[in-house]
SERO-4910 file (N, C-alpha, C, O; in steps of 0.05 Angstrom, whole numbers):
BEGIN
 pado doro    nc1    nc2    nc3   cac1   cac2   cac3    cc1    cc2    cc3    oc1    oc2    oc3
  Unk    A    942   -118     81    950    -97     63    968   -108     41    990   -116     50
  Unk    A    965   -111     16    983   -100     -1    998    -83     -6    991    -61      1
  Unk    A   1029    -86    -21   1039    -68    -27   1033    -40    -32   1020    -31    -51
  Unk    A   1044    -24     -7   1040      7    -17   1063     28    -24   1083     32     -9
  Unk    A   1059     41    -44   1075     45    -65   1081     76    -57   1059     87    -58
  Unk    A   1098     91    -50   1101    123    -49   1119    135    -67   1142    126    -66
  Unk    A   1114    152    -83   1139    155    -98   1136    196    -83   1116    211    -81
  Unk    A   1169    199    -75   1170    227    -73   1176    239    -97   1181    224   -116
  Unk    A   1175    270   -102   1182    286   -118   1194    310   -106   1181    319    -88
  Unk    A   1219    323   -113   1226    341   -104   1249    362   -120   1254    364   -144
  Unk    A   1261    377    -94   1292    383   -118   1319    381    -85   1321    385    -61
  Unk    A   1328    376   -101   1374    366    -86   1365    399    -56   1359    423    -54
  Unk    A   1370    380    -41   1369    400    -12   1341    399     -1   1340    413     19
  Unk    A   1320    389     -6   1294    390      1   1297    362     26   1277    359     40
  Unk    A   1313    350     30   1305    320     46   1279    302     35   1260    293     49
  Unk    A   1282    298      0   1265    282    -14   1282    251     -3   1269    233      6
  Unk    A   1304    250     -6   1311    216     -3   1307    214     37   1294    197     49
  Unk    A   1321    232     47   1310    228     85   1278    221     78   1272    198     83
  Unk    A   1252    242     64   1230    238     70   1221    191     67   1213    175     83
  Unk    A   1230    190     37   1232    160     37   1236    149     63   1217    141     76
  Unk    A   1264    149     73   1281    141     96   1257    136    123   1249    117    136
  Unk    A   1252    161    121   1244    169    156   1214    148    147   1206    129    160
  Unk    A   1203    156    123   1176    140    119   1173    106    123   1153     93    132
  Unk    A   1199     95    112   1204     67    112   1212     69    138   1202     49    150
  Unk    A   1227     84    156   1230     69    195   1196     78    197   1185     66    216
  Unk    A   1185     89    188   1155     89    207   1130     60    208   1114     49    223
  Unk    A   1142     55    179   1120     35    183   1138     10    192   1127     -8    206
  Unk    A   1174      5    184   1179    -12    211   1173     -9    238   1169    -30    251
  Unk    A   1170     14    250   1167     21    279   1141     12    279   1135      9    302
  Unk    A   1120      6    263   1090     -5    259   1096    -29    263   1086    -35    285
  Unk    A   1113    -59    248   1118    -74    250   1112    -89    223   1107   -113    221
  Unk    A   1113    -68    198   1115    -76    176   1138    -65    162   1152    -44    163
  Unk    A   1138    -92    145   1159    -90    121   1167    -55    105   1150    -38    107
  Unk    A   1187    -49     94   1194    -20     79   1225    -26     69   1244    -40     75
  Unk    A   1217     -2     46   1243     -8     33   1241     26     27   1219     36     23
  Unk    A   1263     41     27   1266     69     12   1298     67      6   1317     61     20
  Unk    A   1293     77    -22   1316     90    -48   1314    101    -51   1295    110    -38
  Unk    A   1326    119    -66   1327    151    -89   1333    144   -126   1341    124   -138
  Unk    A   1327    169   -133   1333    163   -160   1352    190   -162   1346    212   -152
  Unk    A   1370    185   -172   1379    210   -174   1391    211   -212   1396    194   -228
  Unk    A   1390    245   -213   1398    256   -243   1420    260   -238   1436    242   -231
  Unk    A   1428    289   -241   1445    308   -228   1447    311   -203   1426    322   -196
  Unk    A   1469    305   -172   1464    301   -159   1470    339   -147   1484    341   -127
  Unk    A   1461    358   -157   1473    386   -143   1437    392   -137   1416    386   -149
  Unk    A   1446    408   -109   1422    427   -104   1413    439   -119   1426    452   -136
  Unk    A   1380    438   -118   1363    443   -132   1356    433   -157   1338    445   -169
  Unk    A   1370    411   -170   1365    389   -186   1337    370   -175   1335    363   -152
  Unk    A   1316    364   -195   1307    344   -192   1307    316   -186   1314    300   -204
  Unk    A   1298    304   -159   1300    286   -143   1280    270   -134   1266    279   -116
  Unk    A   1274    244   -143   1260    219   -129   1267    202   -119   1286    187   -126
  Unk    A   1256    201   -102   1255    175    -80   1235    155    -74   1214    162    -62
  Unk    A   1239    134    -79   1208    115    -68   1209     99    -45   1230     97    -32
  Unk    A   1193     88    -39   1191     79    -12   1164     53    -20   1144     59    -32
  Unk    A   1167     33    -13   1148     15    -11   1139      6     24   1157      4     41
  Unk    A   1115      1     30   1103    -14     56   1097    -33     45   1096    -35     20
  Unk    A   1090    -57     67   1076    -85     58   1086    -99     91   1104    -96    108
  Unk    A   1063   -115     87   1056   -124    112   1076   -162    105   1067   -181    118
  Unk    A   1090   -165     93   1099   -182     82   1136   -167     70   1144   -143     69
  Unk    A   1150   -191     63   1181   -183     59   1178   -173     25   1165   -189     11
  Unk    A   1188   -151     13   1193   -134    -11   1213   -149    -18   1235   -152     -7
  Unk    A   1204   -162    -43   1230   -175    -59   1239   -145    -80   1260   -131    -80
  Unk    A   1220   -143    -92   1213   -118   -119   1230    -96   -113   1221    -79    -98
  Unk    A   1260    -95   -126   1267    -65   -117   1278    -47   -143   1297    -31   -144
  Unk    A   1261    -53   -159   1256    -36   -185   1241     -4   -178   1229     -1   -157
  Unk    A   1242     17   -194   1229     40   -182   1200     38   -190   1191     24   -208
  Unk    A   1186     54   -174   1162     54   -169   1144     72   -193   1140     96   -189
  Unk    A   1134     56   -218   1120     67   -233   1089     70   -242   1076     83   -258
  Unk    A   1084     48   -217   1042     52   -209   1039     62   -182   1032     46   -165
  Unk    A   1046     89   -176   1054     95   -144   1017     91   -132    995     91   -143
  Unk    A   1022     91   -116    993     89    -92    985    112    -85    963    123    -86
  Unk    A   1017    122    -76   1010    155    -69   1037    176    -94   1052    164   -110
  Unk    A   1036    205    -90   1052    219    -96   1053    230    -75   1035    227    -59
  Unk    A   1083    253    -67   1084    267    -56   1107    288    -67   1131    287    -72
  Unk    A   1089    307    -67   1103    336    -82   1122    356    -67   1115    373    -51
  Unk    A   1137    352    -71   1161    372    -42   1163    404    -55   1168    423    -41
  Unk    A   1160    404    -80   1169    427    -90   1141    432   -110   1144    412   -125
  Unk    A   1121    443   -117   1105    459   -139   1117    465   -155   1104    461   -176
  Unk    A   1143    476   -159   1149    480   -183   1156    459   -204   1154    466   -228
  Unk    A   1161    441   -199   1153    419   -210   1129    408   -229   1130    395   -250
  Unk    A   1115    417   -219   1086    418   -225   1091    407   -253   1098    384   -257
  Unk    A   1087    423   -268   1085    428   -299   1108    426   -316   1107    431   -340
  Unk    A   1135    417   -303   1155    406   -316   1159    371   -318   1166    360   -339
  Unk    A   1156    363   -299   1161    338   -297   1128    330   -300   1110    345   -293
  Unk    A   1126    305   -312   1094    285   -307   1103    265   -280   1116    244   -280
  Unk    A   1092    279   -257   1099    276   -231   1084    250   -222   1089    231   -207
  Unk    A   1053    258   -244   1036    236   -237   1035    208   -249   1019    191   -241
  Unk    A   1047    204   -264   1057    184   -285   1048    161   -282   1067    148   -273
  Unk    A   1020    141   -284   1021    114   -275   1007    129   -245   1019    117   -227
  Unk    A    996    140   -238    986    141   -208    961    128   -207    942    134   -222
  Unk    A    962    109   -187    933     95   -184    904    109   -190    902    133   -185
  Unk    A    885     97   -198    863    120   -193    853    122   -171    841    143   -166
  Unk    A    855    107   -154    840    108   -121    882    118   -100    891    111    -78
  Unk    A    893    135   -123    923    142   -108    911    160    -84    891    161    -71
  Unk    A    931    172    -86    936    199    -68    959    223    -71    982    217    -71
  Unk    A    954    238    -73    964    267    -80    966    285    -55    948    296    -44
  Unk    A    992    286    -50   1004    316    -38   1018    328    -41   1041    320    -44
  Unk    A   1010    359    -42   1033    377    -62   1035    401    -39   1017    417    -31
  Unk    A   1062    398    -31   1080    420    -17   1065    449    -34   1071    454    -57
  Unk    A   1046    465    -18   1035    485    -26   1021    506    -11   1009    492      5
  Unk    A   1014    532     -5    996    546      4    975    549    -15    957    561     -4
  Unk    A    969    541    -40    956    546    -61    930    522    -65    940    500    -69
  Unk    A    908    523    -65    894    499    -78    902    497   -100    918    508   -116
  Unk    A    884    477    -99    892    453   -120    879    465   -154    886    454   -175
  Unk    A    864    485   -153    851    499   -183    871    521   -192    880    524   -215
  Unk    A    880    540   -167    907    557   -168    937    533   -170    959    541   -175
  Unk    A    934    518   -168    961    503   -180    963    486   -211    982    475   -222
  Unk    A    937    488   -219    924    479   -242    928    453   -251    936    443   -272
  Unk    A    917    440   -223    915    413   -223    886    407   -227    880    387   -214
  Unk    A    861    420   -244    836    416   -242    835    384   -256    820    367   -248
  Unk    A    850    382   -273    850    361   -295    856    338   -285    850    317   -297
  Unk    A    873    338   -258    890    312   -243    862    308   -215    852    289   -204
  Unk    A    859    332   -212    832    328   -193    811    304   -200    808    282   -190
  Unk    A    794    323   -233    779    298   -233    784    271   -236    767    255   -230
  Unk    A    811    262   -246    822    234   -241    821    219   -224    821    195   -228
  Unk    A    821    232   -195    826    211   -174    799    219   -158    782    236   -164
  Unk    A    801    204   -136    773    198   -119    777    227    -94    796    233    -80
  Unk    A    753    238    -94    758    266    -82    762    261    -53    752    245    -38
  Unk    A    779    279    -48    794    274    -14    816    266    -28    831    265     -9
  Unk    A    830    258    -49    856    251    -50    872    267    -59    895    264    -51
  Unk    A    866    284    -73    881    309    -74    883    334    -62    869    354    -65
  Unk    A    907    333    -44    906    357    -22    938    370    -25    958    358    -34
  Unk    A    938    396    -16    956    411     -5    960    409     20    945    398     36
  Unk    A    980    422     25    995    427     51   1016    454     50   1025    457     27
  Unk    A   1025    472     69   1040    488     67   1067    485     85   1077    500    102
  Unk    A   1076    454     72   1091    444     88   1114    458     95   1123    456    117
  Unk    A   1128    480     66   1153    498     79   1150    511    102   1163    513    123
  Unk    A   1124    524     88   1116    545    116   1116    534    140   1129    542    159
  Unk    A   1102    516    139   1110    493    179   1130    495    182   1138    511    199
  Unk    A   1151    478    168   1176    473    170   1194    499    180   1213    499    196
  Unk    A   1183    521    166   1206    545    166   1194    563    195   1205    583    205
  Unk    A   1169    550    203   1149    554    242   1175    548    248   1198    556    250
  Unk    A   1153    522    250   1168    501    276   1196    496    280   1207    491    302
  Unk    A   1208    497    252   1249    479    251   1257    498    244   1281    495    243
  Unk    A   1251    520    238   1269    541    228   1274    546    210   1274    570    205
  Unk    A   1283    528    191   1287    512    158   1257    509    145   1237    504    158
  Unk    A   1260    512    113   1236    512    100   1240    488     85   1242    493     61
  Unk    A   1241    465     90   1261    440     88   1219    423     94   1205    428    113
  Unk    A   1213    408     74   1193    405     77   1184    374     78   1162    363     77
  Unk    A   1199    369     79   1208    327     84   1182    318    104   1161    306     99
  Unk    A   1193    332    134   1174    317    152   1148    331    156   1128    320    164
  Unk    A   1149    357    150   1118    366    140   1101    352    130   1079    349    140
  Unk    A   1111    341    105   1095    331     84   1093    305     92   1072    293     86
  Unk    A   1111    292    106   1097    267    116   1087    257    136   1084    233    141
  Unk    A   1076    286    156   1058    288    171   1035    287    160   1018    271    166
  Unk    A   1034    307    139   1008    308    120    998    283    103    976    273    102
  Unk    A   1015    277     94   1010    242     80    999    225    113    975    230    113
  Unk    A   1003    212    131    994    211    148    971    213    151    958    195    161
  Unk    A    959    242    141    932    244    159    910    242    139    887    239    145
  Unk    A    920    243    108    918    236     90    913    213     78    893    209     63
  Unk    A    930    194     84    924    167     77    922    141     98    912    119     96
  Unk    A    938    154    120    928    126    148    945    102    141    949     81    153
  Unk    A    954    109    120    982     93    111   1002     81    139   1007     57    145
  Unk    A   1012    107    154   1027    104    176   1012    121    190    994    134    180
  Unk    A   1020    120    222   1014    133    239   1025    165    247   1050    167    248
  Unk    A   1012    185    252   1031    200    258   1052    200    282   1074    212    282
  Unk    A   1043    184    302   1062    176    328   1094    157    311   1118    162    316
  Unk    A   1084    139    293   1104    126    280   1123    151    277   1144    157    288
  Unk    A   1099    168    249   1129    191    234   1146    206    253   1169    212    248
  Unk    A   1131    214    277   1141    232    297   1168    212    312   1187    223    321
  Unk    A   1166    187    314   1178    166    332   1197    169    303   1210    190    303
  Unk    A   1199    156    284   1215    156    255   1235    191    249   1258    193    240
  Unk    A   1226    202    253   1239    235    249   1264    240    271   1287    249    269
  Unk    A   1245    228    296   1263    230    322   1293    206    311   1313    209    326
  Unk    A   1296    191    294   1307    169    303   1321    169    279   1339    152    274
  Unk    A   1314    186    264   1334    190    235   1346    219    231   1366    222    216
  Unk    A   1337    234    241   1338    267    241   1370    272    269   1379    257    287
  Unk    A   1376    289    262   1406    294    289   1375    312    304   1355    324    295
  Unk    A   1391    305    340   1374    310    363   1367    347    358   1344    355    358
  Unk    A   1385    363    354   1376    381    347   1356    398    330   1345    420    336
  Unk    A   1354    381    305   1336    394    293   1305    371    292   1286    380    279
  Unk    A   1302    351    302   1280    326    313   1255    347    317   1235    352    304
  Unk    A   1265    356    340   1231    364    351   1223    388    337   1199    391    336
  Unk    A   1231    400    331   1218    431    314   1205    411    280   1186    419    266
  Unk    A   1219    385    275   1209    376    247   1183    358    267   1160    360    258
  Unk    A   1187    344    286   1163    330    292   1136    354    294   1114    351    285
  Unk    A   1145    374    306   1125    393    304   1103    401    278   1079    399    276
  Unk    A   1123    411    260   1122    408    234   1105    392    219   1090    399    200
  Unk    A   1111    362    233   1092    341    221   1062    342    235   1041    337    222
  Unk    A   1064    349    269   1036    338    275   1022    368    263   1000    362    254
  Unk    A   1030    400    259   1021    418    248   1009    408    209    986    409    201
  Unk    A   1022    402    200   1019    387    171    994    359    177    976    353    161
  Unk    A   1000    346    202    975    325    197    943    346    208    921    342    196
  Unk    A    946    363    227    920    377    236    915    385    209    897    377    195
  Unk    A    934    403    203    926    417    168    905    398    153    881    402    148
  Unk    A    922    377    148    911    365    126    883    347    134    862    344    121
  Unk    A    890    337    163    856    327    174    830    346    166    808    338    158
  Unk    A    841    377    168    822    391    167    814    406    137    796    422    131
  Unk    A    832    395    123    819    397     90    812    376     84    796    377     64
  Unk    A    817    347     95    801    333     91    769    326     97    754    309     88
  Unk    A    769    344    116    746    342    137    721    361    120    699    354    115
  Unk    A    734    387    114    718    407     94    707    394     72    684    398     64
  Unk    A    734    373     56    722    377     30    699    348     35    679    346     20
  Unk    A    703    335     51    674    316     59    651    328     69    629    318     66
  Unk    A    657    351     81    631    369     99    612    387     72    590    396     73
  Unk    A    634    388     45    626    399     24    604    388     11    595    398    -10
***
């Protein structure tokens, strides 16, 4: 494997810099290399927030921010159409956007045909999150869904990574969260191939 590139998107209170975090212990707990940062503007809730995260099966010298990401991952939709989220995204990337909405109702038709189909998916990661943890906090949702999505990491990793970065209390309602977010997303991936 080469370097793989994640850049999050989110807003201040979402667990965009934990999602990096917990993502970089998963693919250590794999027994590869990771590195996760944040970028921060304004550091107040509900301010716009990135974080990247690199894998590699080899040691990360490069700790510049991530501007040819591999994947995206969208924590917030509203975002959408303010920020260029996709900026530099590979053409064979990957796309997940924190959503109940497809991808033509979020008026991503234009970012669709860009990338290779199966790579752009939703997830209704608050909604899990606000199931299973109580909180509409969509961190480990979404990187359940990336998971099943890209095979990047394992979901046993993210679930083992959540447990080990998250306080014991709120762990298992977000591991939930994630393996609910990876079934999700197996099964829109599974459709839009069956299509």
């Amino acid at each position: 494997m080469t370097v793989f590139q994640i850049r999050i998107h989110g807003r201040g209170g979402q667990g965009v810099v934990t999602a990096a975090e917990v993502l970089s212990v998963a693919a250590f707990l794999e027994g590869r290399h990771a590195q996760a940062f944040p970028s921060f503007g304004s550091e107040r809730t509900g301010a716009p927030v990135v974080s990247f995260c690199r894998i590699d099966d080899v040691p990360i010298r490069v700790r510049e921010p991530i501007v040819e990401p591999d994947a995206v991952l969208v924590q917030d939709a509203s975002l959408l159409h303010q920020v260029d989220l996709f900026a530099g995204l590979r053409p064979d990337g990957y796309v997940l956007v924190n959503s109940g909405l497809d991808v033509e109702h979020l008026g991503l038709a234009d970012l669709a045909a860009r990338v290779l189909p199966g790579r752009l998916l939703t997830v209704p990661a608050s909604e899990l999150a606000r199931t299973h943890a109580g909180r509409p906090v969509p961190n480990a949702a979404l990187l359940g869904g990336f998971a099943a999505a890209s095979g990047v990491v394992g979901l046993d990793a993210v679930a083992a990574a959540i447990r080990d970065q998250l306080p014991a209390h709120v762990a298992e309602g977000n591991v939930a969260a994630a393996r609910a977010a990876f079934a999700h997303v197996a099964a829109e991936k599974k459709e839009l191939a069956d299509a």
